[in-house]
LUMVEX-459708 format. One line per 5 residues: number of its first residue (from 1); their letters; for each residue y, x, z of C-alpha. Coordinates in pm, 1 decimal. Each point is the difference from the previous one (the first is absolute). Layout:
! residues N
NUM	A	Y/X/Z; ...
END
This chain:
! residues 379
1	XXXXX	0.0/0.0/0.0; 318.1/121.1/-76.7; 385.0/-50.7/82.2; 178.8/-51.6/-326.5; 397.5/-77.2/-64.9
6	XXXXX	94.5/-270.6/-252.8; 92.2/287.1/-246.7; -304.1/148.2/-15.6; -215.4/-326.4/-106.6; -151.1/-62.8/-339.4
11	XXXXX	63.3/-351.3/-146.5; -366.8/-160.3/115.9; -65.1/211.6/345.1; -37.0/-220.7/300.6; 193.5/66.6/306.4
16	XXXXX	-53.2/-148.3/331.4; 309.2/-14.5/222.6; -67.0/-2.3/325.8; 253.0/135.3/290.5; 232.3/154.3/-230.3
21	XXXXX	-287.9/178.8/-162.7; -91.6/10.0/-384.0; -451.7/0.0/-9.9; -106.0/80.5/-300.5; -285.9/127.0/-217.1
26	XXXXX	-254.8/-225.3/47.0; -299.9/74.3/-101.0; -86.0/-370.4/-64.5; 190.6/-324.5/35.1; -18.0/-377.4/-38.3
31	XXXXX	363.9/-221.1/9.8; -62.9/-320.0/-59.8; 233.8/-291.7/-97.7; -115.6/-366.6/-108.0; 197.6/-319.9/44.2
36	XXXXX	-274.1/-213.4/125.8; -85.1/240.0/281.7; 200.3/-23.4/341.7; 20.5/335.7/78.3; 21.3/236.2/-235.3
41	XXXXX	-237.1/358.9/109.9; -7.8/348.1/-47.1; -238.2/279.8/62.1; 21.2/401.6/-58.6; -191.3/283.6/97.1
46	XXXXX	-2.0/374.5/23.4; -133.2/301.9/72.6; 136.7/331.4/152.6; -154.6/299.9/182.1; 283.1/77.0/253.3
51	XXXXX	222.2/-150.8/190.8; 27.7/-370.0/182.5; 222.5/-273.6/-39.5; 376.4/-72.3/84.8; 46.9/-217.1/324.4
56	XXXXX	185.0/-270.0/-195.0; -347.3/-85.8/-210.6; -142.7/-233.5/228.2; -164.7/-338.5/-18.3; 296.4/-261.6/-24.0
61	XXXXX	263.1/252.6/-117.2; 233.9/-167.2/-285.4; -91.0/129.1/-334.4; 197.5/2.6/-318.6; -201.7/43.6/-364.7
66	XXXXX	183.4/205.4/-261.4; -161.5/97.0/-338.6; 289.2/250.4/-163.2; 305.4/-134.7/120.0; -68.5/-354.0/-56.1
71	XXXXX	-74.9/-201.3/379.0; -368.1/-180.5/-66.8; -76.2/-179.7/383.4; 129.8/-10.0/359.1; -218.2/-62.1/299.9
76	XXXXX	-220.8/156.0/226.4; -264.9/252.8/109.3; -291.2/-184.1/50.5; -258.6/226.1/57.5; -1.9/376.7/61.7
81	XXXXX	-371.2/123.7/-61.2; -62.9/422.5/67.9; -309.5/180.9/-43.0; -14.6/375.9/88.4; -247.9/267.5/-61.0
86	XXXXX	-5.0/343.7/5.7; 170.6/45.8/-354.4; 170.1/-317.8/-48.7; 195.2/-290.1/131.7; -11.2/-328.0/-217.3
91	XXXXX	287.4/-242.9/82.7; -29.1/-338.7/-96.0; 340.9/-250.1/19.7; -48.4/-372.3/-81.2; 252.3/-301.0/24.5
96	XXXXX	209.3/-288.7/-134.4; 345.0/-88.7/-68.2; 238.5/-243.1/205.5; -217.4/-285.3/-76.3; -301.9/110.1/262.5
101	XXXXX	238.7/-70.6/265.3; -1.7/-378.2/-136.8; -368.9/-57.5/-64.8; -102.2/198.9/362.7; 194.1/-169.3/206.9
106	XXXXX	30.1/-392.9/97.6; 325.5/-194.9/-112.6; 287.8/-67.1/280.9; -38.7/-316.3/167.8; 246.8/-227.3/-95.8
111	XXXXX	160.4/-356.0/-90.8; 263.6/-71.2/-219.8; 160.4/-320.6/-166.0; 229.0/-10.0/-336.1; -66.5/378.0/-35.2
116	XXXXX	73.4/213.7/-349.8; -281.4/227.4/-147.6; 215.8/359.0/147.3; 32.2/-142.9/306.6; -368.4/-78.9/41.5
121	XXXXX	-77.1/325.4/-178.1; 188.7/191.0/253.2; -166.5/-220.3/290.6; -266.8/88.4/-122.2; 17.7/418.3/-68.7
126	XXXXX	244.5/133.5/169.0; -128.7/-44.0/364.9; -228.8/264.6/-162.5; 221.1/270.4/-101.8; 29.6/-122.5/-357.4
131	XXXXX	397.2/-6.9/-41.7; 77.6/57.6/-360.6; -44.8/-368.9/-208.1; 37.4/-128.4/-324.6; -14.1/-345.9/-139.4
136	XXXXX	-25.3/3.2/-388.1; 56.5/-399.3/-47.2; 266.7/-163.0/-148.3; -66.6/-349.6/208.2; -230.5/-30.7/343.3
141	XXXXX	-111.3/-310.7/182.0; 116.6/-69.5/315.7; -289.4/-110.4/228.5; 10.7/-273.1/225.2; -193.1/206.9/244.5
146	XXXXX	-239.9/294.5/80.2; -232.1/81.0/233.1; -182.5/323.2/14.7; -294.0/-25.7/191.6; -187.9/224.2/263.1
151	XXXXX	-238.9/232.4/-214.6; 178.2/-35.5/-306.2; 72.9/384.9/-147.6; 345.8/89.8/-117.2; -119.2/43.3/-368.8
156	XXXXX	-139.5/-414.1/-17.3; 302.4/-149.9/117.1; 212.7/243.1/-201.4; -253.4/-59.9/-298.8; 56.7/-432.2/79.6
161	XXXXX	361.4/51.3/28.3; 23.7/176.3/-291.8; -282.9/-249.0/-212.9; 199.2/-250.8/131.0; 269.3/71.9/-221.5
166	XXXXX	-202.3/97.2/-290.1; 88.3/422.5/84.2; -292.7/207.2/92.0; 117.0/318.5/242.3; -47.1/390.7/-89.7
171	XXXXX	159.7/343.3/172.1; 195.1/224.9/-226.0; -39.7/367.3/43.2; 267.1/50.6/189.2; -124.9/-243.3/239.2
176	XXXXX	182.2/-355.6/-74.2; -171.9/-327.6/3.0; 45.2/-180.3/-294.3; -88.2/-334.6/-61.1; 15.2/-133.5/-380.8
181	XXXXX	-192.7/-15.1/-216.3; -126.1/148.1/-379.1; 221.4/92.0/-274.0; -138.6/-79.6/-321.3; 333.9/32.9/-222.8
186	XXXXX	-29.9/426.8/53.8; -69.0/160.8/-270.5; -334.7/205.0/-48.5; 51.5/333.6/152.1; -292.8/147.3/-234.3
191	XXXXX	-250.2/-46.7/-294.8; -388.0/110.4/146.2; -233.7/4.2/-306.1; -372.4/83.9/-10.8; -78.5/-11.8/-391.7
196	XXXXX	-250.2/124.6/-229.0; 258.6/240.3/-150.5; 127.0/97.9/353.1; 142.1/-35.8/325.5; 176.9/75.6/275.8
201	XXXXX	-158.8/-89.8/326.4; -296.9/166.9/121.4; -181.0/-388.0/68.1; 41.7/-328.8/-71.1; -249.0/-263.2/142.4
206	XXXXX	47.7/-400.2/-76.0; -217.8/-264.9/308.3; 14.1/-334.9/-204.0; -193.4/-245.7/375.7; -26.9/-350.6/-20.0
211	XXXXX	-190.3/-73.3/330.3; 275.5/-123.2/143.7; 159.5/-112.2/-329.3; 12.4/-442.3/-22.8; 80.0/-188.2/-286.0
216	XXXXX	157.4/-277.4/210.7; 132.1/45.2/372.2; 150.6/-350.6/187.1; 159.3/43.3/340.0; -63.1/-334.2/182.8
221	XXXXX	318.5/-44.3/287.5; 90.1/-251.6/226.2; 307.9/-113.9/185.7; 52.0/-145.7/355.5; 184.9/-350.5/40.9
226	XXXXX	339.7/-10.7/131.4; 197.5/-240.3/137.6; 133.8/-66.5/-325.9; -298.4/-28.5/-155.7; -360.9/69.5/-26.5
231	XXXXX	-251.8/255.7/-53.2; -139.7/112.8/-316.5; -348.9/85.7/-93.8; -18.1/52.6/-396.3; 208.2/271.5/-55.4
236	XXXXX	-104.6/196.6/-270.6; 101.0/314.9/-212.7; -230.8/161.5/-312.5; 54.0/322.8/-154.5; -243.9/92.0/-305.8
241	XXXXX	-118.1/379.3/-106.0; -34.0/-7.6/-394.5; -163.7/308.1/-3.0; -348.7/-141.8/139.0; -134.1/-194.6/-220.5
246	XXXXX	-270.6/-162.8/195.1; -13.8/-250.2/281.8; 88.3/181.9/325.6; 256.6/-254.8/214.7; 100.2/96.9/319.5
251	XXXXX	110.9/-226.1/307.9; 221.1/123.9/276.1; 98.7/-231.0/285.4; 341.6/106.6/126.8; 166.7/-136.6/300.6
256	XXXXX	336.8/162.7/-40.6; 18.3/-168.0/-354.2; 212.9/-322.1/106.8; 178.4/-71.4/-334.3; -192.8/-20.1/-382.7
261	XXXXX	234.2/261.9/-54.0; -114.6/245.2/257.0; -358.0/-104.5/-92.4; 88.4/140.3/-415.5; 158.1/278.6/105.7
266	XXXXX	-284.2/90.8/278.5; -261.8/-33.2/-319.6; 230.4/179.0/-241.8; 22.4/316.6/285.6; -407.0/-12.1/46.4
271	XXXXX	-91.6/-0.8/-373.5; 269.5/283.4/14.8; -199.7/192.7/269.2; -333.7/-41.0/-194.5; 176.7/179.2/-307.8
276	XXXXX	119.3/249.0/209.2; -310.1/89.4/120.2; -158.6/-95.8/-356.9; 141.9/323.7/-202.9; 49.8/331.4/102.5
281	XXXXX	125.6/294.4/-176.3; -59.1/374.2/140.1; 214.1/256.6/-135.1; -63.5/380.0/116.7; 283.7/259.0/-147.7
286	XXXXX	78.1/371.7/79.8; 305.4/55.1/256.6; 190.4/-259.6/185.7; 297.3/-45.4/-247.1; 71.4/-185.0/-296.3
291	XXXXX	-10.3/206.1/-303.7; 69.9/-251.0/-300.0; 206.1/151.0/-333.3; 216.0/-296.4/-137.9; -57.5/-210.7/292.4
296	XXXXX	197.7/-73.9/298.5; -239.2/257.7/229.9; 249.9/263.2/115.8; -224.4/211.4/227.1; -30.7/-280.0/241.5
301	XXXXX	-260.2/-16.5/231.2; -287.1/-306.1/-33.9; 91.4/-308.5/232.7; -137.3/-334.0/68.5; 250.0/-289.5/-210.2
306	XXXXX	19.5/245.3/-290.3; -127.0/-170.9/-323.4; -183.7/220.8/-253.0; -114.1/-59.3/-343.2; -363.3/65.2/-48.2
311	XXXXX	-161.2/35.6/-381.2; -437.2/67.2/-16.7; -139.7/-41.6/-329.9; -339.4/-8.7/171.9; 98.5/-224.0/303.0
316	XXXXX	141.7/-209.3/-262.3; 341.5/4.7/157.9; 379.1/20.8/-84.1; 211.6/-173.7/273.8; 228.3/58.9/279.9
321	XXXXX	-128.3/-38.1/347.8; 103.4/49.8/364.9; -4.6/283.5/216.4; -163.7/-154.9/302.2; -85.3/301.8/198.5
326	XXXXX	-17.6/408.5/-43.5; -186.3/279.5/157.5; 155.0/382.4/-52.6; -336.2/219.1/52.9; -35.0/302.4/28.1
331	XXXXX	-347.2/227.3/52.4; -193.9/302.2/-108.9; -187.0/-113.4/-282.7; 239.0/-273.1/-180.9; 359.3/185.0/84.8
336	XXXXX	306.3/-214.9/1.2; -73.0/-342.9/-78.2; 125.2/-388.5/15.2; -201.0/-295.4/14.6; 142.2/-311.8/-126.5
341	XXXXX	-131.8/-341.5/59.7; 177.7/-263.5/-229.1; 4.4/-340.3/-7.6; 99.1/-275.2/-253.4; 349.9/-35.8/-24.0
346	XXXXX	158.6/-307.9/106.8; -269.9/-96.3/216.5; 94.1/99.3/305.4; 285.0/-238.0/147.2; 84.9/-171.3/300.2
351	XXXXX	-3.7/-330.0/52.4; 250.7/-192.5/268.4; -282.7/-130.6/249.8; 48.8/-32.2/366.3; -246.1/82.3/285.2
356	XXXXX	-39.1/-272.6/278.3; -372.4/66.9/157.7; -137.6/294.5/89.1; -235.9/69.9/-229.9; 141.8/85.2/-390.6
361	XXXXX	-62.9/61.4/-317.4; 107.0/310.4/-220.0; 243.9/116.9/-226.1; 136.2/-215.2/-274.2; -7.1/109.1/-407.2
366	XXXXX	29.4/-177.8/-300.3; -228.4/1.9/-267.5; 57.0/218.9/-248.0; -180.3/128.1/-350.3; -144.6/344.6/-81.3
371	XXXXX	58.8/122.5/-383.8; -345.1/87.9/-200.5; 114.6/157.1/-357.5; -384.2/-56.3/-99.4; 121.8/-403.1/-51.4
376	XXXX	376.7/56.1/-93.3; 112.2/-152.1/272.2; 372.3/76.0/115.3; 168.9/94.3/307.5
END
C-alpha cells in the first residue's frame, strides 16, 4: 500500500482516502454502483511485505473513492480483514457508501400531519447523520399524515416517501441523497458494438427470461366506505405484455389500490418490473472511462443513469439501453475492467403510489420495448 498525492495518479488508479491519507495500488478491487441496490459496496485488497497500517484505517473510519481525480463513492469502512505471516501481510478493506447507514439502521419514530416530501425526508435521515439533501421534483404531494413505525429501517420509509411521489432515492459520490428519478432525454454517452467485422468491448452477453414474464397482469383493489359514501369491491386495473404471446395472466390483490386509477397504474408498474427483470444486457470493457470518437464520451468515467447505444450483429441488436448498474474491477488475470449491466430503456420509471400498511410492494417501471434488427423493428 502506498501514500500517493493527487499529482502523481494515473487517470484509472483507485485511491482510498481515509484520514487525510491517499491508499493506493491495489492489487485487486471491486466498486460497485447499481440503482436498484440500497447500498452501493466496495472491496480492495493488497499485499505488502513490510510495514503495518496507519491508525486512521479502522473499521467505521469515513472513506472517500477517487479513480484519477474524479470522486466515485463516500461512506464507510466496513470491514478491516489482516492476515500476517512471516513474509507477508494481506489487508483486506470492504464497505458501502452513505446509503448503509439507511438500510442498517431503523427509521426515527415519528408522526406527522400535512407534511412535504423534504420535510419527511429530513425526518426521516438526518437524525442519522445524513445532512446533505436533494429533491429533484418539480411538484410533491403533501400527505395528510405519516407514521413511521417501530422496526421500520431508515431506507423503507425513505424508499415509501420517495415511491410515494413517484421518485426513487440514490447517494451521489460526494455523499448527497437524491431523490428523482431516470433521465431518459440524455443523450447516449457511447456506441458499444460486438460485430462480425469488430468490436470494442471485450464481452457482450444478452439474458432474454420470461418466468416471470405475463401476458396479462390485473390488480384487484378495494375501498373502505365513508361517511359519504360506501365501500367498493370491483376495482380493477389491466396492463397487457405484447411480447408474450401465449396465455400467462396474472392476478394481484392489492389493498392500497383504492381508486381504478391506482389499480392501472399498480398493473402498468408490475408488468414494468417483469420486463425489467425479463432482459438483461452485460457489457464488460477495458478501463473505467468512456472512450467513444465522435460521441459525447469525453473520458468520463461509467455511471449508473448513463444511456449507451449498443449494436451486435450476432445478438441481433442495435438499440439504446440503460445503464442500470456498473462494477470497476480490477485483478491479476483480467487487468482494468468495467462491467456493465443494462437494461431496456424507458422501462424503468416510477410510478406515484402511496404506502399505507406495512407490508409493500416494489419499485414501479413502465413497460417498455427492446429493438431486434433481425425483424426491422425500430427504436
Amino acid at each position: 500500500m502506498s501514500i500517493a498525492s493527487n499529482a502523481t495518479r494515473d487517470n484509472e488508479e483507485v485511491a482510498l482516502l481515509i484520514g487525510g491519507l491517499a491508499h493506493t495500488q491495489w492489487e485487486s478491487y471491486e466498486i460497485d454502483s447499481d440503482l436498484l441496490t440500497p447500498a452501493d459496496a466496495w472491496d480492495v485488497s493488497i499485499g505488502f511485505s513490510a510495514g503495518v497500517l496507519p491508525d486512521s484505517v479502522t473499521a467505521g473510519a469515513p472513506v472517500q473513492i477517487k479513480i484519477g481525480s474524479d470522486l466515485v463513492m463516500t461512506g464507510r469502512v466496513d470491514t478491516l480483514a489482516q492476515s500476517v505471516s512471516k513474509n507477508a501481510h494481506d489487508v483486506r478493506l470492504c464497505g458501502r457508501d452513505s446509503a448503509a447507514q439507511l438500510v442498517d439502521c431503523s427509521a426515527p419514530i415519528f408522526v406527522r400531519k400535512m407534511a412535504t416530501l423534504d420535510e419527511i425526508v429530513s425526518s426521516i435521515v438526518r437524525p442519522l447523520g445524513i445532512t446533505n439533501i436533494r429533491i429533484d421534483a418539480k411538484t410533491s404531494a403533501v400527505r395528510e399524515k405519516i407514521n413511521i413505525e417501530p422496526g421500520d429501517t431508515a431506507w423503507d420509509a425513505l424508499k415509501n416517501a420517495a415511491e410515494a411521489n413517484g421518485l426513487w432515492p440514490w447517494f451521489d459520490p460526494d455523499g448527497t441523497l437524491v431523490v428523482g428519478g431516470p433521465d431518459y432525454t440524455k443523450a447516449p454517452v457511447a456506441v458499444l458494438s460486438l460485430n462480425f467485422n469488430g468490436s470494442n468491448v471485450e464481452s457482450l452477453s444478452r439474458t432474454d427470461n420470461v418466468a416471470d414474464r405475463f401476458s396479462e397482469i390485473t390488480v384487484l383493489g378495494q375501498t373502505h366506505a365513508t361517511a359519504q359514501e360506501g365501500g367498493k369491491h370491483n376495482l380493477k386495473g389491466v396492463a397487457k405484455d405484447s411480447g408474450i404471446t401465449w396465455p400467462r395472466p396474472k392476478i394481484i390483490v392489492d389493498h392500497e389500490t383504492d381508486t381504478p386509477f391506482l389499480c392501472e397504474e399498480r398493473a402498468r408498474k408490475l408488468m414494468g418490473d417483469s420486463r425489467l427483470q425479463g432482459f438483461t444486457l452485460t457489457a464488460k470493457v477495458f478501463g473505467h472511462r468512456i472512450d467513444a470518437p465522435g460521441e459525447s464520451g469525453d473520458g468520463q468515467l461509467w455511471m449508473p443513469g448513463q444511456r449507451v447505444r449498443v449494436v451486435s450483429d450476432v445478438l441481433k441488436i442495435d438499440g439504446i439501453f440503460f445503464l442500470m448498474g456498473r462494477k470497476f474491477c480490477r485483478s491479476r488475470s483480467s487487468g482494468t475492467t468495467t462491467e456493465l449491466t443494462l437494461k431496456e430503456d424507458g422501462v424503468w420509471v416510477i410510478d406515484a403510489h402511496p404506502h399505507k400498511r406495512k407490508h409493500r410492494l416494489g419499485k414501479n417501471s413502465l413497460a417498455g420495448e427492446v429493438y431486434d434488427a433481425s425483424n426491422g423493428a425500430t427504436p
